[in-house]
C-alpha positions in Angstrom: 55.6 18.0 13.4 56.2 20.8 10.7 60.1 21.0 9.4 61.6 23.9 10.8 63.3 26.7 8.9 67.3 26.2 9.8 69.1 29.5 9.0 72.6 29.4 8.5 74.3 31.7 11.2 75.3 34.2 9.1 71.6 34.4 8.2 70.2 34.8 11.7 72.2 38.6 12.4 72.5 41.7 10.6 73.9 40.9 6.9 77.5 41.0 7.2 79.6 43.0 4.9 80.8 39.9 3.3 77.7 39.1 1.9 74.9 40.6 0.3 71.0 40.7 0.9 71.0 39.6 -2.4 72.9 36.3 -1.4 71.0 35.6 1.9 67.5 35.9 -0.2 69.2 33.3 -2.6 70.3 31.3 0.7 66.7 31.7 1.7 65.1 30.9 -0.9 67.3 27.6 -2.1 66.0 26.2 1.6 62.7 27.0 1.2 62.4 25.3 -1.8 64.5 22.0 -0.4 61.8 22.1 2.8 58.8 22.6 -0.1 60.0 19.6 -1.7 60.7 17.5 1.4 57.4 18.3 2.6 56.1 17.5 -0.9 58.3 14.0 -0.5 56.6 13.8 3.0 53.2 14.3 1.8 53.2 11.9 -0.9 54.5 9.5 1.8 52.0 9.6 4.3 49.2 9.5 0.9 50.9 6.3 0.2 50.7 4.5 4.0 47.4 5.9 3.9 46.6 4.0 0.9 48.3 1.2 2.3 46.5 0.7 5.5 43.1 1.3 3.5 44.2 -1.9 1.4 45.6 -3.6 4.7 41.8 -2.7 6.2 40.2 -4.1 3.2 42.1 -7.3 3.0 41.4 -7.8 7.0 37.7 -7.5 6.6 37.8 -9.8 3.8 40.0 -12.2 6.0 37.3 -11.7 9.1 34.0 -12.8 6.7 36.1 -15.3 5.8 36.9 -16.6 9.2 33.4 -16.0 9.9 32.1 -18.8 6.9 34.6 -21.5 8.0 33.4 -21.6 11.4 29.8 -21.2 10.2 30.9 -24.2 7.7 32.8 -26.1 10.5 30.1 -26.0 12.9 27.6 -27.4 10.8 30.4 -30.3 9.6 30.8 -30.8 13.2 26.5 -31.9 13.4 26.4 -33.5 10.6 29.6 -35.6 11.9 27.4 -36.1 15.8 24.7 -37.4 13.7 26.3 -39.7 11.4 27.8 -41.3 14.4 25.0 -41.2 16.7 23.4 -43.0 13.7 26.2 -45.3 13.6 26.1 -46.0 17.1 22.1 -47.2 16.9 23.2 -49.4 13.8 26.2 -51.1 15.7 23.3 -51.4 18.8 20.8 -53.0 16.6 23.2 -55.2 14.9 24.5 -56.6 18.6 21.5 -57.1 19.2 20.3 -59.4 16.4 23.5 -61.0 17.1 22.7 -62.2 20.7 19.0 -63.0 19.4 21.2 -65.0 16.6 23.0 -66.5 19.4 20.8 -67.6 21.5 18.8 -69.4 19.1 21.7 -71.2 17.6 22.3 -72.2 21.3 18.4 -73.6 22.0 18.8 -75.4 18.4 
């Protein structure tokens, strides 16, 4: 919302004879330039968050690819790990396997 002008009340009727057109203009003119330089100050403000949620925006997409190569990275650790143990499983089967054969003919010996 746009700052509003806020005239003193002496301001708002007919100049009094206790002071001058002069003085009101110098009145008038002393708050316009304190609203110029709050809306200056307000300006440079909203540059700044501006600036700040385009680096906030940056720093989240870089977050989101990097979310995206973990997963990428874990899913593929996560195959690699059901081989290697699907792997292991067939050893540990083969190896009970020549055990019992081992077994049976200690046993016949």
């Amino acid at each position: 919302m746009a700052p509003t002008i806020a005239l003193p009340f002496w301001a708002q009727s007919k100049p009094h004879h206790h002071h001058s057109s002069g003085e009101a203009s110098e009145v008038l003119r002393k708050r316009n330039d304190e609203l110029e330089k709050e809306l200056k100050k307000s300006v440079e403000r909203e540059e700044k968050m501006r600036e700040e949620l385009e680096k906030t925006w940056k720093r989240l997409k870089v977050a989101e690819e990097a979310e995206e190569r973990l997963c990428s990275q874990l899913g593929e650790l996560e195959a690699e790990a059901l081989d290697q143990a699907r792997a292991y499983r067939v050893r540990v089967i083969n190896l009970m396997e020549q055990l019992s054969a081992a077994q049976k003919l200690v046993q016949s010996a």
